[in-house]
Backbone as a printed PyTorch tensor [residue, N CA C, xyz], in Angstrom:
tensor([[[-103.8880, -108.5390,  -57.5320],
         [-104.7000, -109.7180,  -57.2180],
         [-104.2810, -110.3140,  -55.8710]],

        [[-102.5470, -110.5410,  -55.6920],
         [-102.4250, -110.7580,  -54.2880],
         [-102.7930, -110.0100,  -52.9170]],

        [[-102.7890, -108.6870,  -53.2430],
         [-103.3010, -108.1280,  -51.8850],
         [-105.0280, -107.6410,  -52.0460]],

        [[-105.7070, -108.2640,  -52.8260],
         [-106.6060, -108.3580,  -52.9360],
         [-106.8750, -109.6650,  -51.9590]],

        [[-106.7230, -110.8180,  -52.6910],
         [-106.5530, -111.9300,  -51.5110],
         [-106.5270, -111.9740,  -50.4920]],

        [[-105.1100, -110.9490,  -50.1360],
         [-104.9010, -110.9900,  -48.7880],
         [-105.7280, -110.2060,  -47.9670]],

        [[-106.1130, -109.2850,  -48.7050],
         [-107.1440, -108.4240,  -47.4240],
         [-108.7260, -109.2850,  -47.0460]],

        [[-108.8370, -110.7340,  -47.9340],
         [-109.9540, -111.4060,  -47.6570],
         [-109.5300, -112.4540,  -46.8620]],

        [[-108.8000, -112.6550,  -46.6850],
         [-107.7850, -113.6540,  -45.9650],
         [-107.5440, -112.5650,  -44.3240]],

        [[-106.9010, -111.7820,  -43.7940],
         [-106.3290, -111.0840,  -43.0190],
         [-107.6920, -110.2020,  -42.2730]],

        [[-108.0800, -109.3700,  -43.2400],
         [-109.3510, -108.6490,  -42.4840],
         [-110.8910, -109.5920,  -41.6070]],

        [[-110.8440, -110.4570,  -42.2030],
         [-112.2360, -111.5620,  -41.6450],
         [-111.3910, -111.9010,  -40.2840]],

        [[-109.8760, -112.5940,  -40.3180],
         [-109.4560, -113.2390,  -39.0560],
         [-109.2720, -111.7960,  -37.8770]],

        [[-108.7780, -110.5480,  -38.3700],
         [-108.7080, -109.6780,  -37.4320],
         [-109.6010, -109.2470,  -37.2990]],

        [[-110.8050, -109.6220,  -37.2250],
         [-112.4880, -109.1650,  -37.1870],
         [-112.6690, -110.2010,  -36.2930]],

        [[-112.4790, -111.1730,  -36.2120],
         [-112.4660, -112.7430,  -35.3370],
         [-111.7490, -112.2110,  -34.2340]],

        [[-110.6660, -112.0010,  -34.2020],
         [-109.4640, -111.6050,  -32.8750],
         [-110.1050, -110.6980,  -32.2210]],

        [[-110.8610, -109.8170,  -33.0450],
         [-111.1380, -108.4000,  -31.9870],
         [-112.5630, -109.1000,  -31.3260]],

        [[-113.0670, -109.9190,  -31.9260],
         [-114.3290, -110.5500,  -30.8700],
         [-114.0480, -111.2000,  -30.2830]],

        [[-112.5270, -111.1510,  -30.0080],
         [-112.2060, -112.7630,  -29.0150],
         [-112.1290, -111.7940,  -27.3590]],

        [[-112.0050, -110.4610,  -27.7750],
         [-111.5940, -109.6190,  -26.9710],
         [-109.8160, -110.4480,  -26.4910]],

        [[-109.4490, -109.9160,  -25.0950],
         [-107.7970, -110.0670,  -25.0840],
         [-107.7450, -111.3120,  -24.5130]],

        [[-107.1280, -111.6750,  -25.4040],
         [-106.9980, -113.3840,  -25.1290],
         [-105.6300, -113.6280,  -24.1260]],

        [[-105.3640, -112.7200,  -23.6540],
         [-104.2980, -113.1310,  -22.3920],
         [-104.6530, -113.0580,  -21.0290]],

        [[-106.3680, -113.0340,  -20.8800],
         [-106.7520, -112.9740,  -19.9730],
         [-106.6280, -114.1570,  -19.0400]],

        [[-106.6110, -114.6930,  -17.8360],
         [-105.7100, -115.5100,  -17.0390],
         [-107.1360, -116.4260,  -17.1370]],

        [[-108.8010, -116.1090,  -16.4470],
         [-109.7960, -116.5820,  -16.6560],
         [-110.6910, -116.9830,  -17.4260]],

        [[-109.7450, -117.1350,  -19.1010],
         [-110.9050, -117.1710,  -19.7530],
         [-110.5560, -118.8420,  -20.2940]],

        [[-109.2390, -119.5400,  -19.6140],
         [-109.8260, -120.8180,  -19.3960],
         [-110.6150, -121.1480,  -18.5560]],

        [[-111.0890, -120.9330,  -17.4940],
         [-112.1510, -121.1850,  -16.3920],
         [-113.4360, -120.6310,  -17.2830]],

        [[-113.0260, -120.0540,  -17.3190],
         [-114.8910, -119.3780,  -18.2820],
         [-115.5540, -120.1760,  -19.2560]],

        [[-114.0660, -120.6370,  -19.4930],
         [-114.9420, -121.6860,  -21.1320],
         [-114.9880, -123.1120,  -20.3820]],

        [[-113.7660, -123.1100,  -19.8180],
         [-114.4490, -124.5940,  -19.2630],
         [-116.1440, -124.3220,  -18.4860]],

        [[-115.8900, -123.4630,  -17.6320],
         [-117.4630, -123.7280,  -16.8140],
         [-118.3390, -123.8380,  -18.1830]],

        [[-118.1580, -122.4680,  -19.2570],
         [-119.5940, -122.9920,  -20.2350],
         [-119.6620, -124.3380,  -20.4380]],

        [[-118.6790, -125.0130,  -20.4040],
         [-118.5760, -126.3180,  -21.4590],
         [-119.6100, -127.8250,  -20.4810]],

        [[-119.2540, -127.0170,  -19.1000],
         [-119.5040, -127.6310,  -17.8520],
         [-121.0310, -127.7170,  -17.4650]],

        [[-121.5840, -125.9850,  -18.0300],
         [-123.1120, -125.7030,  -18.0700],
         [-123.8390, -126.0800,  -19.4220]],

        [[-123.1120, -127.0320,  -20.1340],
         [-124.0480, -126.6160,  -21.3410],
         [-124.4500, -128.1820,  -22.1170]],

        [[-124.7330, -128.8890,  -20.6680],
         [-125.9100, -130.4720,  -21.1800],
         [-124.8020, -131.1150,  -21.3830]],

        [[-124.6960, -132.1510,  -22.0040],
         [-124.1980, -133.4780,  -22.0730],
         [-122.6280, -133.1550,  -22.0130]],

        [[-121.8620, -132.2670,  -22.4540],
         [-120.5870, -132.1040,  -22.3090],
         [-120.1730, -132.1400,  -20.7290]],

        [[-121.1070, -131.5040,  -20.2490],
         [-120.9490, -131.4330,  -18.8510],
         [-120.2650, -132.6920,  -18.1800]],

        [[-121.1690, -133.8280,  -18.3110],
         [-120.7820, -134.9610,  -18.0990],
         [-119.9300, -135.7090,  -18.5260]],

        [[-118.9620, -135.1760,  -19.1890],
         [-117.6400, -135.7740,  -19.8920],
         [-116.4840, -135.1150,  -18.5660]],

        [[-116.5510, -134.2290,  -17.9730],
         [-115.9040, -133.8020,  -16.8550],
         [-116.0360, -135.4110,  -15.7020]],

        [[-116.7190, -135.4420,  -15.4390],
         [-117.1370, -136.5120,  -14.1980],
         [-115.8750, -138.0990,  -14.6370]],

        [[-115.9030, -138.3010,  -16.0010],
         [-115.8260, -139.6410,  -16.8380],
         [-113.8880, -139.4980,  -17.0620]],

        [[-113.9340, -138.6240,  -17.9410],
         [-112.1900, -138.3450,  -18.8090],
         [-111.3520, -138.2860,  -18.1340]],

        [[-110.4900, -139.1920,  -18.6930],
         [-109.1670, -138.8420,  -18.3010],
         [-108.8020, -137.3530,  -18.2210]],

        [[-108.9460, -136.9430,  -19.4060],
         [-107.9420, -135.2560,  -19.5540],
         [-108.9420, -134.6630,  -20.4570]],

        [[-108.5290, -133.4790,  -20.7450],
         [-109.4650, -132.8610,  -21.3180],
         [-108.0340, -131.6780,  -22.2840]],

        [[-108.4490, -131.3070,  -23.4800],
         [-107.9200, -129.7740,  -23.9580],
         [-108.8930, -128.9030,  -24.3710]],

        [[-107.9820, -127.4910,  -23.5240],
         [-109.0690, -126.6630,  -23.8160],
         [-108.8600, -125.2560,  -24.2210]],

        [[-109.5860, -124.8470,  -24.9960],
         [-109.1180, -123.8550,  -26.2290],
         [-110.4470, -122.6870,  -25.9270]],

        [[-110.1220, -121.6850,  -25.4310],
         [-111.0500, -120.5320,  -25.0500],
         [-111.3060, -119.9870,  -26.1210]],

        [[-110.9410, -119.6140,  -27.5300],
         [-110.8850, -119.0280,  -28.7070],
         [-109.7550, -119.6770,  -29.3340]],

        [[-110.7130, -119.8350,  -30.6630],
         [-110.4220, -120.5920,  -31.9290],
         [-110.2240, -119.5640,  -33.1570]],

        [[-110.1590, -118.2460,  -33.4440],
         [-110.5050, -117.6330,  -34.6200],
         [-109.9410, -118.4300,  -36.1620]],

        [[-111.1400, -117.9460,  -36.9630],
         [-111.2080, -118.7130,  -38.2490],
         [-111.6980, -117.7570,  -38.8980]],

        [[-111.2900, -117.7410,  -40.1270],
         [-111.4630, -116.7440,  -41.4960],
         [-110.7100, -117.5240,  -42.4290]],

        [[-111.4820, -117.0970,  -43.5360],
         [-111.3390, -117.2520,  -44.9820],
         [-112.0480, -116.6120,  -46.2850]],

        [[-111.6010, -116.8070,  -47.2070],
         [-112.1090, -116.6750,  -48.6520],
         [-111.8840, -117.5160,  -49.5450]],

        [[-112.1930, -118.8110,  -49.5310],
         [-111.2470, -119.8160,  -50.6950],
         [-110.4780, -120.7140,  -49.9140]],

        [[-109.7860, -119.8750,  -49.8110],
         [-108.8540, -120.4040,  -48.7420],
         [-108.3340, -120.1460,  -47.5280]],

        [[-108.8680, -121.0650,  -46.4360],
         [-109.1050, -120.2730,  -44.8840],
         [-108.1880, -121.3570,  -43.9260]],

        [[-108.3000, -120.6740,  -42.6600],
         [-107.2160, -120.7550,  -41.6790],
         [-107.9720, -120.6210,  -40.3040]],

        [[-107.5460, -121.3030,  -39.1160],
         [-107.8780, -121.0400,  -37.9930],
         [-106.9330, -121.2710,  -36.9240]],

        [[-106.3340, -120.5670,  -35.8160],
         [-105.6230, -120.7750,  -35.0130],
         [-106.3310, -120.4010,  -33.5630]],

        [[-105.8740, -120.9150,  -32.8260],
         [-105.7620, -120.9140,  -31.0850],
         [-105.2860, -121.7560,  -30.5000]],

        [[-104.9950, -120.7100,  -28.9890],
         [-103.9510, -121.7220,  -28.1530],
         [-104.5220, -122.5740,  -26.7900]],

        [[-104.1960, -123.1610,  -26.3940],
         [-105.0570, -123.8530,  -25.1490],
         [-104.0210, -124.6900,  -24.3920]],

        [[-105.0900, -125.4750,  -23.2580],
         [-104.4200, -125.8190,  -22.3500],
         [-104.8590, -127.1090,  -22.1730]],

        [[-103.7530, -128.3900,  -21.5710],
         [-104.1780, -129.6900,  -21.5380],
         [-104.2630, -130.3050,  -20.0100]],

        [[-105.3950, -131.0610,  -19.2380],
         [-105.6890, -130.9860,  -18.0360],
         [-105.5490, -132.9550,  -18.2210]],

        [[-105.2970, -133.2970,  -16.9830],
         [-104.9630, -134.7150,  -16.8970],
         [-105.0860, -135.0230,  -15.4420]],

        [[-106.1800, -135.1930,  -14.8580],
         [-106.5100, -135.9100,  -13.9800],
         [-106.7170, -134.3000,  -13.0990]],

        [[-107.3050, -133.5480,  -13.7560],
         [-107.9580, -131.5960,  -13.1560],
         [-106.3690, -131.0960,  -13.1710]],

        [[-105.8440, -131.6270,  -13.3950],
         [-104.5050, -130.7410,  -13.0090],
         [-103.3750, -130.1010,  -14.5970]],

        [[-103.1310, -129.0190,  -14.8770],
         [-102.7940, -128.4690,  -16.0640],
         [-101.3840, -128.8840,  -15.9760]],

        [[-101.4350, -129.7510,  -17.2700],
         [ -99.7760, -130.6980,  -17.5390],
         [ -99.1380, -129.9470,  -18.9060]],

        [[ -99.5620, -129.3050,  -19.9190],
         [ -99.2750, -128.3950,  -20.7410],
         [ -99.9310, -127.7800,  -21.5550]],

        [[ -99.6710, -127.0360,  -22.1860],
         [ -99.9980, -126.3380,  -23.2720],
         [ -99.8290, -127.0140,  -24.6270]],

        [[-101.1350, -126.9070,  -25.7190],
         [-101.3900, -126.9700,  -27.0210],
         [-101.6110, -125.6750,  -27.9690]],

        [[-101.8620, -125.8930,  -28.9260],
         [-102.0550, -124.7740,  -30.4160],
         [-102.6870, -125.9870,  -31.2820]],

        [[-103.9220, -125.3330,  -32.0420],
         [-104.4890, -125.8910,  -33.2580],
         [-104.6620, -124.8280,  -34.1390]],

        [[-104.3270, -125.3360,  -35.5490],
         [-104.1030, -124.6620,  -36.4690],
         [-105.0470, -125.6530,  -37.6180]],

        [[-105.5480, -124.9350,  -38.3310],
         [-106.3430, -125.9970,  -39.2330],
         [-106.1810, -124.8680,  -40.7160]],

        [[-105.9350, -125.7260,  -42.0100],
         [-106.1020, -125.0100,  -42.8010],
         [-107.1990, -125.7110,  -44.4330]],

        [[-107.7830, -124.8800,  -44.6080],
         [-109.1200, -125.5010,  -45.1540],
         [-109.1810, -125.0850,  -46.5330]],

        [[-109.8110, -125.5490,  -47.4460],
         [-109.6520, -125.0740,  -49.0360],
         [-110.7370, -125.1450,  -49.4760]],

        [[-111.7390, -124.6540,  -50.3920],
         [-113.2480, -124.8350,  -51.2440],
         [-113.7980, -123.6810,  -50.8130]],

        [[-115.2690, -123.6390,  -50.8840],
         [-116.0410, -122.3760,  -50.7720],
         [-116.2160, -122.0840,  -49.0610]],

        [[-115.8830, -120.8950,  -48.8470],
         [-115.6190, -120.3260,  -48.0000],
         [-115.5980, -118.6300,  -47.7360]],

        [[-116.4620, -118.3730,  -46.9160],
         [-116.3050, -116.5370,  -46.9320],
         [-116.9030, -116.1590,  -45.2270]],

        [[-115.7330, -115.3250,  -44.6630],
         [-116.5330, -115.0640,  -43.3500],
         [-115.3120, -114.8730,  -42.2680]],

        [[-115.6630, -114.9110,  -41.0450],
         [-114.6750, -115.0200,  -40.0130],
         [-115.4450, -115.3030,  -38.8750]],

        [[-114.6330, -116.5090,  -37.4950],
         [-115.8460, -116.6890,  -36.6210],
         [-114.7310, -116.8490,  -35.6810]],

        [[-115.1720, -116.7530,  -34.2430],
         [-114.2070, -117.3420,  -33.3840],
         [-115.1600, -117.8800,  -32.3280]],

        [[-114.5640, -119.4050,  -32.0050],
         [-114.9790, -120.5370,  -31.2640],
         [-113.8660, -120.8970,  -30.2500]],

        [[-115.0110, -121.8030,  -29.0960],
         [-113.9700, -122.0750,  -28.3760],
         [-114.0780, -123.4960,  -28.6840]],

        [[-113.5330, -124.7500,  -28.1780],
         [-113.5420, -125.8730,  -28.4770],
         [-112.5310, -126.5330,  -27.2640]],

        [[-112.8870, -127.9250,  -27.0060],
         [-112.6110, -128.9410,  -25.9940],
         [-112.8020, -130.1190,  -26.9220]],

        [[-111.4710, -130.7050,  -26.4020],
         [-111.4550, -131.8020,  -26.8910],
         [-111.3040, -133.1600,  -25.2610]],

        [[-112.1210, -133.9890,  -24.9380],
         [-111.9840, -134.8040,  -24.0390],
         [-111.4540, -136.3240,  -24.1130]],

        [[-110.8280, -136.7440,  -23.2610],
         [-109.8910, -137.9540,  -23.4930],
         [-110.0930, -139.0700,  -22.6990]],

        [[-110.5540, -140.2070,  -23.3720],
         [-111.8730, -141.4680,  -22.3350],
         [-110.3360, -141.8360,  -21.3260]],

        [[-109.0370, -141.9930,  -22.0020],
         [-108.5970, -142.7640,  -20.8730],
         [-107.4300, -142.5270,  -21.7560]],

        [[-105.7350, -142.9940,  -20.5250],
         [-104.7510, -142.7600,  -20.9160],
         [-104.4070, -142.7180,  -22.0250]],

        [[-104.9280, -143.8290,  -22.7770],
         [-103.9430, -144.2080,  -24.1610],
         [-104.3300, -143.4740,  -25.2050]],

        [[-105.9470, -142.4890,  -25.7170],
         [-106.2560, -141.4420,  -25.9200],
         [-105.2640, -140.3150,  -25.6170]],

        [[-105.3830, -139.5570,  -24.2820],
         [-104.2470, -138.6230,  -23.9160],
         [-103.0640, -138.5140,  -24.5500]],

        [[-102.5040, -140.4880,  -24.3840],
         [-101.2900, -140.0310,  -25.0520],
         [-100.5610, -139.8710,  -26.5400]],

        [[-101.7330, -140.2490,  -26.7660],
         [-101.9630, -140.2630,  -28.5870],
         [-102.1990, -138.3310,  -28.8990]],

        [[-102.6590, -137.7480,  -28.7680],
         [-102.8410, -136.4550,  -28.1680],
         [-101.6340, -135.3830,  -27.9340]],

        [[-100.9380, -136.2000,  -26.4980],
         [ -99.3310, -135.4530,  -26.3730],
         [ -98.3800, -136.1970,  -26.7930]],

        [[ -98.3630, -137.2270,  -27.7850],
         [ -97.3150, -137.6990,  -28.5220],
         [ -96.7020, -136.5720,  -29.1540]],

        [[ -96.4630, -135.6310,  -29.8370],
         [ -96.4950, -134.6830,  -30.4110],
         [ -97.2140, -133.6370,  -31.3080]],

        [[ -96.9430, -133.8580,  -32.8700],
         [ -97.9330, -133.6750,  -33.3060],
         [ -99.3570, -134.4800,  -33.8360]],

        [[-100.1720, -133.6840,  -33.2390],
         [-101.5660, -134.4160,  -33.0080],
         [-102.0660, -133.7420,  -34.5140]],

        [[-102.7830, -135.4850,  -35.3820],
         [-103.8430, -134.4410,  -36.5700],
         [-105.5320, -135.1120,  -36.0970]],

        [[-106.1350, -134.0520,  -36.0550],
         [-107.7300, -134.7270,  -36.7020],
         [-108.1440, -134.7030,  -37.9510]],

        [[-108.2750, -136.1580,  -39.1580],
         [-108.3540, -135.8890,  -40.2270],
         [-109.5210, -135.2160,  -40.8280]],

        [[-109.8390, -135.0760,  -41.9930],
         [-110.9100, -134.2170,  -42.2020],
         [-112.2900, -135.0510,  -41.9150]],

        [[-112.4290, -136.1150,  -41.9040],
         [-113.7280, -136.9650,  -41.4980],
         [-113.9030, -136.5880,  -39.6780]],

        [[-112.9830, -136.2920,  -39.4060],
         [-113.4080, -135.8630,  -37.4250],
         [-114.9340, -134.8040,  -37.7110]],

        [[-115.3690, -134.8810,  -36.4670],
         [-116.6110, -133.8460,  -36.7220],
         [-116.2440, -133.6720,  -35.0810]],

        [[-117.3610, -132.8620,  -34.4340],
         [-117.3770, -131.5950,  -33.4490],
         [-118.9860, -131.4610,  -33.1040]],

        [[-119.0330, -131.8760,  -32.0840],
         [-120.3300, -131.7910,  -31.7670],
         [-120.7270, -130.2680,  -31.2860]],

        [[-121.4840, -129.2540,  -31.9610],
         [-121.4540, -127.9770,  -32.0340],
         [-122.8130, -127.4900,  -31.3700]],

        [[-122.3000, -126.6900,  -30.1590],
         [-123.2600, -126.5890,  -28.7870],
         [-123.8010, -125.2810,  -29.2960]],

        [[-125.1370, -125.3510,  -29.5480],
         [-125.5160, -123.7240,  -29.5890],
         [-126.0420, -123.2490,  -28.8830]],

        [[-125.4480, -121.9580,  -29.0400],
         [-126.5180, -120.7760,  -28.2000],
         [-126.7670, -119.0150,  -29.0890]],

        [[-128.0490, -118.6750,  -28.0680],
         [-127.9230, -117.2940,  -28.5020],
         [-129.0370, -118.1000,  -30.2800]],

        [[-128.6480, -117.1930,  -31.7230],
         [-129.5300, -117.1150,  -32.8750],
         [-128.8210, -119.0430,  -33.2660]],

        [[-128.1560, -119.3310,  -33.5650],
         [-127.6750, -120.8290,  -34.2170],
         [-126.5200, -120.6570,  -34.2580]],

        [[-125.4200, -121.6420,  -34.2310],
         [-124.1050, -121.5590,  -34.4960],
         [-123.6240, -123.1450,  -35.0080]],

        [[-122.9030, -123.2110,  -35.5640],
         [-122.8220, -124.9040,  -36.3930],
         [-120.7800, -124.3240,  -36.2710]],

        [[-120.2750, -125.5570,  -35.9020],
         [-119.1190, -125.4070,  -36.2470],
         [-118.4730, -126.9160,  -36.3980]],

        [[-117.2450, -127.1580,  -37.2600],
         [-116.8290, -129.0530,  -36.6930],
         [-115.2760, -128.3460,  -37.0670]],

        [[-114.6090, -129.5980,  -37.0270],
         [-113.0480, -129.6170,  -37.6550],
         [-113.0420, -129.6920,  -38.8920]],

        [[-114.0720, -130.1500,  -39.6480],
         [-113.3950, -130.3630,  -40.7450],
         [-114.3930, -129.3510,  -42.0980]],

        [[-114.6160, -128.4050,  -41.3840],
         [-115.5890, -127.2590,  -42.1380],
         [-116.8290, -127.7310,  -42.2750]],

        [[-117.3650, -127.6830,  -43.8530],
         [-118.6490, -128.5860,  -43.6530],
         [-119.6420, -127.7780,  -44.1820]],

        [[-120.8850, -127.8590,  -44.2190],
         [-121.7310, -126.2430,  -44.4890],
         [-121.8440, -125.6940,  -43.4280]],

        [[-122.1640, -124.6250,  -43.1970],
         [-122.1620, -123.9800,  -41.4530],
         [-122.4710, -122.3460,  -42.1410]],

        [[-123.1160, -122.0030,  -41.2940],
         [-123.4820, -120.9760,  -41.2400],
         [-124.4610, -120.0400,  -39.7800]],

        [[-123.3270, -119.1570,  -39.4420],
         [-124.2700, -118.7730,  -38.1290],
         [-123.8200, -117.9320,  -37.1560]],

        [[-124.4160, -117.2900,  -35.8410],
         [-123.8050, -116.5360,  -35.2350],
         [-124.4330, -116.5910,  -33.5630]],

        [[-123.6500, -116.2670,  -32.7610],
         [-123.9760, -116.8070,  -31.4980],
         [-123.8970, -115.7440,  -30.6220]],

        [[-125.3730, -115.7350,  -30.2730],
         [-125.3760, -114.6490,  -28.6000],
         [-124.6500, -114.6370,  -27.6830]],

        [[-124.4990, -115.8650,  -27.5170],
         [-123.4560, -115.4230,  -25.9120],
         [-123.3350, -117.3240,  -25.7450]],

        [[-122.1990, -117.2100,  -24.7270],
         [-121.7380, -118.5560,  -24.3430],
         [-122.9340, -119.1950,  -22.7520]],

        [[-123.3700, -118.6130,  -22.3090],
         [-124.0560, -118.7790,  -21.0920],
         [-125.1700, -119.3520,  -20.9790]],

        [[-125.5680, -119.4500,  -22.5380],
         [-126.9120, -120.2380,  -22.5990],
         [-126.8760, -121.6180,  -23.4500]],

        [[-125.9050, -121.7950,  -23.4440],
         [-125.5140, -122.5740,  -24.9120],
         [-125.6380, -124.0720,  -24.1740]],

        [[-126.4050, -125.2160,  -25.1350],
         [-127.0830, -126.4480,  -25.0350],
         [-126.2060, -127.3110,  -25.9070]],

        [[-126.0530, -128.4350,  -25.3330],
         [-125.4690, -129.4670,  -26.1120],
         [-126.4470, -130.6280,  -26.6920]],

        [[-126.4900, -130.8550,  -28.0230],
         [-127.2140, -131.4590,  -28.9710],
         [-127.2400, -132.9460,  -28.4650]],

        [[-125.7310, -133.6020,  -28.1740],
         [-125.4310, -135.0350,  -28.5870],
         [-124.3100, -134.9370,  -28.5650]],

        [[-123.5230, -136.2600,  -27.8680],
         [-122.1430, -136.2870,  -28.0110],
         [-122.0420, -137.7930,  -28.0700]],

        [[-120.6020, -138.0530,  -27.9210],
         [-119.7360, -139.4700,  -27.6930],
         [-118.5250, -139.7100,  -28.0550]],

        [[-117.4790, -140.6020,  -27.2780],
         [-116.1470, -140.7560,  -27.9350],
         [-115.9100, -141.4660,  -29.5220]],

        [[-115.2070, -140.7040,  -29.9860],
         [-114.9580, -141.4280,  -30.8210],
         [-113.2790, -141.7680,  -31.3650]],

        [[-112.6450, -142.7590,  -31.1660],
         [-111.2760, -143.3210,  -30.8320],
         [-110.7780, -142.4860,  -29.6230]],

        [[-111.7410, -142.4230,  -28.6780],
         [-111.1970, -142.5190,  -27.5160],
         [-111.2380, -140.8890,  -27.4820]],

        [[-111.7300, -140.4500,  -28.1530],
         [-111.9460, -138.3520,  -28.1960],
         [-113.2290, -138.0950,  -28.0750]],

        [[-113.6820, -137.0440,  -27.5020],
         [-114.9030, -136.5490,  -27.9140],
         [-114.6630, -134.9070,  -27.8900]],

        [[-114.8680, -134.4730,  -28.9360],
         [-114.6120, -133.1120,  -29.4480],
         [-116.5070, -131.8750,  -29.2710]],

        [[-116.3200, -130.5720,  -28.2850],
         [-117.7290, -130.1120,  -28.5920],
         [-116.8440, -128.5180,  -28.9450]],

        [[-117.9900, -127.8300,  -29.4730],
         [-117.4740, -126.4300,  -29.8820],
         [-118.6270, -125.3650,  -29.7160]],

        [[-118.3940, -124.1820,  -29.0240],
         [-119.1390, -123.1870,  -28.3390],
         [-118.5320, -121.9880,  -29.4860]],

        [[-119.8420, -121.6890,  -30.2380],
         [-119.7010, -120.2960,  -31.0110],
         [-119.6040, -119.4230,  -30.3330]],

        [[-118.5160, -118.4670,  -30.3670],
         [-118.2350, -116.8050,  -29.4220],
         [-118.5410, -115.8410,  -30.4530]],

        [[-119.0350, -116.3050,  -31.8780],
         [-119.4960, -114.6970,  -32.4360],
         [-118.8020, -114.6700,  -34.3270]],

        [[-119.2520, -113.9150,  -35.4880],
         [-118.7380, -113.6200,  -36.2290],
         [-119.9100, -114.6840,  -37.0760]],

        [[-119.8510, -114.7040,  -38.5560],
         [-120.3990, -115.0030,  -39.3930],
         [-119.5340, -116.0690,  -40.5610]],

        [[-119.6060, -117.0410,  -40.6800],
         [-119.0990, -118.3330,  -41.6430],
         [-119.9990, -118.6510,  -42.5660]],

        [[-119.6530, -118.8510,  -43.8260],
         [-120.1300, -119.7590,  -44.9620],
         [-119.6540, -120.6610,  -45.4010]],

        [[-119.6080, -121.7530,  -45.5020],
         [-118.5720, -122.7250,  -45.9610],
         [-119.1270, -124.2570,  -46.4040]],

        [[-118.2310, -124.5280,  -47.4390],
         [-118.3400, -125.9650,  -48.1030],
         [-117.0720, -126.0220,  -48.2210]],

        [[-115.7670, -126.6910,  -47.3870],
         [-114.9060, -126.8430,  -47.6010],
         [-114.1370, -127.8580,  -46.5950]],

        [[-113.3680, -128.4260,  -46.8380],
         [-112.6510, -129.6990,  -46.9210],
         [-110.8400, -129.3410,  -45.5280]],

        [[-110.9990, -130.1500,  -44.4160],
         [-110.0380, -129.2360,  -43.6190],
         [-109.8820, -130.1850,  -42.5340]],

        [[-108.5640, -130.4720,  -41.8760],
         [-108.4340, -130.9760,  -40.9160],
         [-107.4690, -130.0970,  -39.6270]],

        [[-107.4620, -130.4060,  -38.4930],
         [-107.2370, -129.7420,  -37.6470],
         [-105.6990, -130.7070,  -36.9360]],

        [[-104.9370, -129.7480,  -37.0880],
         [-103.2700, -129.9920,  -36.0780],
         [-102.9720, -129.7320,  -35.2710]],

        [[-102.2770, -130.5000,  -34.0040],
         [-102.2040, -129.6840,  -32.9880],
         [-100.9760, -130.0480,  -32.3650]],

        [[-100.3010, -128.8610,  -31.4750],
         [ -99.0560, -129.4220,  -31.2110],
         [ -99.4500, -129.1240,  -29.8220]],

        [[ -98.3430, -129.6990,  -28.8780],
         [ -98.2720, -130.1040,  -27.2290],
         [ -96.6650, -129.9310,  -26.8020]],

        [[ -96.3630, -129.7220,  -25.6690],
         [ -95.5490, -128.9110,  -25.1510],
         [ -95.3960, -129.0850,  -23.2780]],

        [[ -95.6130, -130.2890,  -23.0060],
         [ -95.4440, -130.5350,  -21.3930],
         [ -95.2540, -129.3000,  -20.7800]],

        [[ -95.6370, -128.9830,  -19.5060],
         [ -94.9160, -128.3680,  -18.9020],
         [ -93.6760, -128.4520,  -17.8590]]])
C-alpha cells in the first residue's frame, strides 16, 4: 500500500520536473519575469513595487496528499538581494501534476520585509490571481478546484489583480494536468545574499 502511494505521490511530480525542462538555466528568470511583464495587468505591478519574488517553476503533484516545490529569486528596487524556496503541502481530493511559475509583488518596504523576515507563510485563505494562456489554466496557493492545462507562457492574459496586505500574488501555467478540492498553504524561506 505504501509504495503504491508513493508511486502516486513521486511519478505525477517527476512528470512536472521533466516539463519544467532544466531548471538551472541562468534565463529562465528573465523569461518568466518578461511573461509576467507581457501578460496585462501584472505588467503594471513592475512600474509601482517595491520588490518583487520570482519563481520560474513551481512543480506540484499529488494524490490525496500533494506537495509543491520551487526555487526563486527576490528583487528590491530591480536589483537581486536573495534567494527564496516555496514549498506548500496540501491534503483532500487531489490527482495530477502541474508546474507553474508564480510572482509574488511587494507595494512597499514593510511588505518586503515581512517576506525576508524569515520564514514567510501564506495561509490557506491567500489566493493567486491565475493568468491564462494557451486551452485554460486555474492555479492559487491554497489549491481550490482547478483544473487545466496551458499552451505556452507567451500568450498568457491577466484576469484581475490587487494587493492584498501589501502582496499581490499572479501565477502562469507551464503545463501538466490538476484536479483538486483541497485545503493548502504556501511557505517560504529567504536567504540574503
Amino acid at each position: 500500500m505504501q509504495r503504491i502511494f508513493k508511486s502516486f505521490i513521486i511519478l505525477p511530480l517527476l512528470s512536472v520536473l521533466a516539463l519544467a525542462g532544466p531548471a538551472a538555466q541562468a534565463d529562465e528568470y528573465s523569461d518568466a519575469v518578461q511573461s509576467f511583464r507581457m501578460a496585462g495587468e501584472s505588467g503594471v505591478f513592475f512600474n509601482s513595487a517595491y520588490g518583487y519574488a520570482i519563481f520560474p517553476t513551481v512543480g506540484k503533484a499529488g494524490f490525496v496528499v500533494g506537495g509543491a516545490y520551487g526555487k526563486g529569486r527576490v528583487y528590491a528596487a530591480g536589483k537581486h538581494v536573495g534567494n527564496s524556496t516555496v514549498a506548500q503541502l496540501s491534503v483532500g481530493f487531489q490527482a495530477g501534476g502541474q508546474a507553474f511559475s508564480q510572482i509574488i509583488f511587494f507595494e512597499n518596504e514593510q511588505a518586503f520585509r515581512d517576506f525576508t523576515s524569515g520564514n514567510f507563510e501564506f495561509s490557506a485563505q491567500a489566493t493567486a490571481v491565475a493568468i491564462t494562456a494557451g486551452v485554460s489554466a486555474d492555479a492559487s496557493t491554497t489549491g481550490g478546484l482547478s483544473a487545466g492545462a496551458s499552451g505556452g507562457r507567451n500568450d498568457a492574459v491577466t484576469a484581475h489583480g490587487g494587493y492584498r496586505k501589501g502582496m499581490a500574488v499572479f501565477v502562469i501555467a507551464k503545463g501538466g494536468l490538476m484536479v483538486e478540492a483541497a485545503l493548502g498553504g504556501q511557505k517560504f524561506t529567504y536567504t540574503p545574499l
